[in-house]
Every structure is written in C-alpha cells, then in structure tokens.
C-alpha positions as CSV (number, residue, x, y, z in Angstrom):
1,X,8.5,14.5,-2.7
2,X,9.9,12.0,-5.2
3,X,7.7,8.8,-6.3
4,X,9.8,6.0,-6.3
5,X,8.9,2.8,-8.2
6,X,8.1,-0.4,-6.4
7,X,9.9,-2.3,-8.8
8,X,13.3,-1.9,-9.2
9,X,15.5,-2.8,-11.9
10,X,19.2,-4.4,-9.5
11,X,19.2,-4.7,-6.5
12,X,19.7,-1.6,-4.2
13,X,21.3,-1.3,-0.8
14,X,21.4,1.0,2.7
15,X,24.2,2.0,4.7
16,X,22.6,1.9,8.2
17,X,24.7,3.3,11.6
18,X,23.2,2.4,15.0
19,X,25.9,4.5,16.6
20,X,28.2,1.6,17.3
21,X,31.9,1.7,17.5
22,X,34.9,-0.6,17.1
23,X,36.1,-2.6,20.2
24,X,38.7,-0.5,21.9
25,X,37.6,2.6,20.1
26,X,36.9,5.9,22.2
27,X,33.4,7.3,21.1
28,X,34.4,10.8,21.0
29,X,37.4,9.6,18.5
30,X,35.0,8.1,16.3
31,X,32.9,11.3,16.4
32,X,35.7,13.6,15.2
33,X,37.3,11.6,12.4
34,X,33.2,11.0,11.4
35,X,32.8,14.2,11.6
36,X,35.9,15.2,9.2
37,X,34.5,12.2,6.5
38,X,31.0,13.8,6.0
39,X,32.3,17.5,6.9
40,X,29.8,17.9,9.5
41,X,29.7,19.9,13.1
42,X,29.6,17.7,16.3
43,X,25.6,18.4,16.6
44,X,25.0,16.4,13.5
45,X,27.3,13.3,14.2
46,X,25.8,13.3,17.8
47,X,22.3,12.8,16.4
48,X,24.4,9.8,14.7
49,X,24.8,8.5,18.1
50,X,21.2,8.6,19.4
51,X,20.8,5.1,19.5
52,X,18.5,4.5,16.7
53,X,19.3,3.3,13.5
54,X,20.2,6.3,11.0
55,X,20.4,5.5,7.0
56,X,23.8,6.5,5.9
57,X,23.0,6.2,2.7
58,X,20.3,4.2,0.5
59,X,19.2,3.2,-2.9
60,X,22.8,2.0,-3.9
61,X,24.8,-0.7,-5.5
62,X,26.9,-3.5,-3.2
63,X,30.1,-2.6,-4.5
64,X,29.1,1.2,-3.0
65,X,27.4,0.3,0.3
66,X,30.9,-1.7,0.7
67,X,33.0,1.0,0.0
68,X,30.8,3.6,2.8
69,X,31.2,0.6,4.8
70,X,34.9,0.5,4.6
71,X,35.0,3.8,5.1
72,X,33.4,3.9,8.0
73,X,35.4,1.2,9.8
74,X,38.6,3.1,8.7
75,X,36.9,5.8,10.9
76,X,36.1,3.1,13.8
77,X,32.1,3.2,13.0
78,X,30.0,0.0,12.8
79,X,27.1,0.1,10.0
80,X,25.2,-2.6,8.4
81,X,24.6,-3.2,5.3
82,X,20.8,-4.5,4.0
83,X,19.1,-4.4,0.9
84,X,16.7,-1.3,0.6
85,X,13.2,-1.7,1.4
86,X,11.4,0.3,-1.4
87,X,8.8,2.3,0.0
88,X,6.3,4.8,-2.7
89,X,6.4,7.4,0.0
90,X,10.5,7.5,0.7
91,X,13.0,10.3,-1.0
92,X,15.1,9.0,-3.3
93,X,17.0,12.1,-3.5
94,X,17.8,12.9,0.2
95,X,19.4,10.2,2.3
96,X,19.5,11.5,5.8
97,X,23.2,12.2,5.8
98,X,24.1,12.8,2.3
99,X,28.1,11.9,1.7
100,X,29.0,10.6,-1.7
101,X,31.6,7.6,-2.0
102,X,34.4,9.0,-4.7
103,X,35.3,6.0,-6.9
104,X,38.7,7.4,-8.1
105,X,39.7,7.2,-4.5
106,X,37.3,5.0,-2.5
107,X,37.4,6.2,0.5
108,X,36.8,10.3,0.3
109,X,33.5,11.5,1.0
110,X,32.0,14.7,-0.5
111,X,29.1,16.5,1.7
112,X,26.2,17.8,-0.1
113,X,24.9,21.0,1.7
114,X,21.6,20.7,3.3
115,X,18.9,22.6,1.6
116,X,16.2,25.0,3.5
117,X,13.6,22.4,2.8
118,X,15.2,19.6,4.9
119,X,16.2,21.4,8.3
120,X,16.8,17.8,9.8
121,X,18.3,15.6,7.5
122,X,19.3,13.2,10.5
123,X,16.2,11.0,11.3
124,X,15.8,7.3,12.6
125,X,14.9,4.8,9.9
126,X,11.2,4.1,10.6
127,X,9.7,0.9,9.2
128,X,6.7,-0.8,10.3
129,X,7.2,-4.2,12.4
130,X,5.4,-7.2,12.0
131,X,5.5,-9.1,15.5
132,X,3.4,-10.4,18.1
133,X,4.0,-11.2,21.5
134,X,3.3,-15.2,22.5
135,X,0.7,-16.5,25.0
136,X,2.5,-16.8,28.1
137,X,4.4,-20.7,28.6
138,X,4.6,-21.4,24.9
139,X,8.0,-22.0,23.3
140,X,9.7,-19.3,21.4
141,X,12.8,-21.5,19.7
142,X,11.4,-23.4,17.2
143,X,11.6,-27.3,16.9
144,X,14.8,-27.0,15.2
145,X,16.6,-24.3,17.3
146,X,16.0,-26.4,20.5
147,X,18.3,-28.5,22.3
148,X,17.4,-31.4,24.4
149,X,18.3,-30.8,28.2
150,X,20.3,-33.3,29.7
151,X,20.4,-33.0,33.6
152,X,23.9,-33.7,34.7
153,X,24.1,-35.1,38.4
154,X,26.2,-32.3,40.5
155,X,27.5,-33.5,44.3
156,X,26.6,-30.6,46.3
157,X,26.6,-33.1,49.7
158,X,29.9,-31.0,50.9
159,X,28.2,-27.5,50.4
160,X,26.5,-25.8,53.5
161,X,24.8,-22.5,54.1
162,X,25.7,-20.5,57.7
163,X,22.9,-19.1,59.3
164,X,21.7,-15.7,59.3
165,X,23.7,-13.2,61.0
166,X,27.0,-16.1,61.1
167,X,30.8,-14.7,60.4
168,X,31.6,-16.3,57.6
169,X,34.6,-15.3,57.4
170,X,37.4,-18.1,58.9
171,X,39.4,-16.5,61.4
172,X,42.6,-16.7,59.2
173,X,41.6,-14.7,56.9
174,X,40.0,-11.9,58.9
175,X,41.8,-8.9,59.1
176,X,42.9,-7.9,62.7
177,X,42.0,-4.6,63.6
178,X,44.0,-2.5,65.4
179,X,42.5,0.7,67.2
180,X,44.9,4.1,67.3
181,X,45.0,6.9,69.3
182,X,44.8,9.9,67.3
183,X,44.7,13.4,68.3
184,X,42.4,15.7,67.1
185,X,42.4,18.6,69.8
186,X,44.2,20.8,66.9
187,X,41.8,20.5,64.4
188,X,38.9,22.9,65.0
189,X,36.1,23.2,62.3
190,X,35.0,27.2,61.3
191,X,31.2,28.6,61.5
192,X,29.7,28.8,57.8
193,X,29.0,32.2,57.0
C-alpha cells in the first residue's frame, strides 16, 4: 500500500456519488449511460447505487473534480465535490472506480482494468465521525440559527368534532346506493385438482 504524505503541496479534491439522480431521471437510464462512461457491467454500477457514498475519484485538482462532475450530470448522476481528506493509510493509486477525465475532450472517460489484487474496487468511503448525541431537552440550533416564535391568534370557535361512530358525511354528498339483481346461477366454480 502506498504512503501518502500528510502534507500536501495544492489542494486536492474527491468525486463522491451517493447514488443520486437528476429530477425526472429514470434510475436504470442513469445506470446504462454510467455504465457506458466508466465501461463497466451493470454489477459494478449497481454497487454505485448502494446508498453509501462511493469515491469516484480522489486526490485531484478542481478544474478535474469539475470536469467528472460535468460528466456525470451529462449522464443524469449527482456527485459532490469536497476537498480530500489525506489519510497515511489511503491508496493514492486506486480510486474505487478508476475512470480518467481526458482533457483533449472533457468529457470521455477511459477505464483502467482492475487488477487481481483489488477484487472490489467499489467500497463506501469510510471516515471516522466526530458527533455526540445531546442530553435530552437541550437546544440543538444554536443561538444564531433560532427564530423567535411568535404565537399567532387562530379562530377555531366555528370548528367542531362529531362523535365517535357519527356520518360525517352530509347527505348531499353521499353517494346513493343502488342494489342490483344479478344472476349468478351460470357461473359454477371447478374442484382443484
């Protein structure tokens, strides 16, 4: 595994899919024309779709991480774009789905075969969180995020509730019913075998 430096000299940048799709776009759509951009078979851009974030691509330049982006969205995918967290332990060499942007064109993608060593090149971003639940009643907007809540005075005097079991229905706008005599004498059903 590759040692990557904590320090890096620019600034770097991750294409990250969360299996999100254009308004209006059908998923399976978006699958194909994904899976004709990164050349891949429909088991590999369905592990796109598992619902956790996948790294498209990492350890690039904004003007790159905007161009996968763009293509992308030409395909009706949603990614984000974030600057990469540099991590000692994290391969610098094999993104989890490893298409590379061409500049001459901007929007073609070539795909780098998988190697033996890396069977599953697919896998969810994994990065520690630092959270903690608050104590229960305490305020989780901060002082600044809050609003002050003004109760505004509703008449509700002409509002009633019927009681349990009441039609409420008025009887203009029930439906009438209207029974019919149908015959069934010819209708006969058979003994299952």
């Amino acid at each position: 595994m590759l040692r990557v430096k904590s320090v890096m000299s620019e600034a770097c940048y991750e294409v990250i899919f969360r299996g999100d799709v254009l308004a209006g776009q059908p998923v399976v759509e978006v699958k194909q024309r994904l899976g004709q951009l990164f050349n891949a078979d429909a088991a590999r851009i369905d592990q796109m779709f598992s619902g956790k974030p996948v790294v498209v691509k990492r350890n690039v330049d904004l003007a790159t991480a905007e161009r996968y982006q763009s293509s992308l969205l030409t395909a009706g995918a949603l990614v984000d774009i974030r600057p990469s967290v540099v991590d000692e332990d994290v391969s610098e060499e094999t993104p989890l789905v490893a298409p590379v942007v061409s500049p001459e064109s901007g929007s073609g993608i070539d795909q780098e075969a998988p190697s033996e060593d890396d069977p599953q090149p697919l896998q969810p971003v994994l990065k520690e969180v630092d959270f903690d639940v608050a104590p229960v009643g305490s305020d989780v907007l901060s002082a600044a995020d809050q609003k002050d809540f003004i109760p505004v005075d509703i008449d509700t005097s002409y509002l009633n509730v019927a009681e349990e079991g009441a039609d409420v229905l008025a009887d203009e706008d029930k439906n009438v019913f209207v029974a019919r005599d149908v015959d069934t004498s010819s209708l006969s059903v058979s003994d299952p075998d």
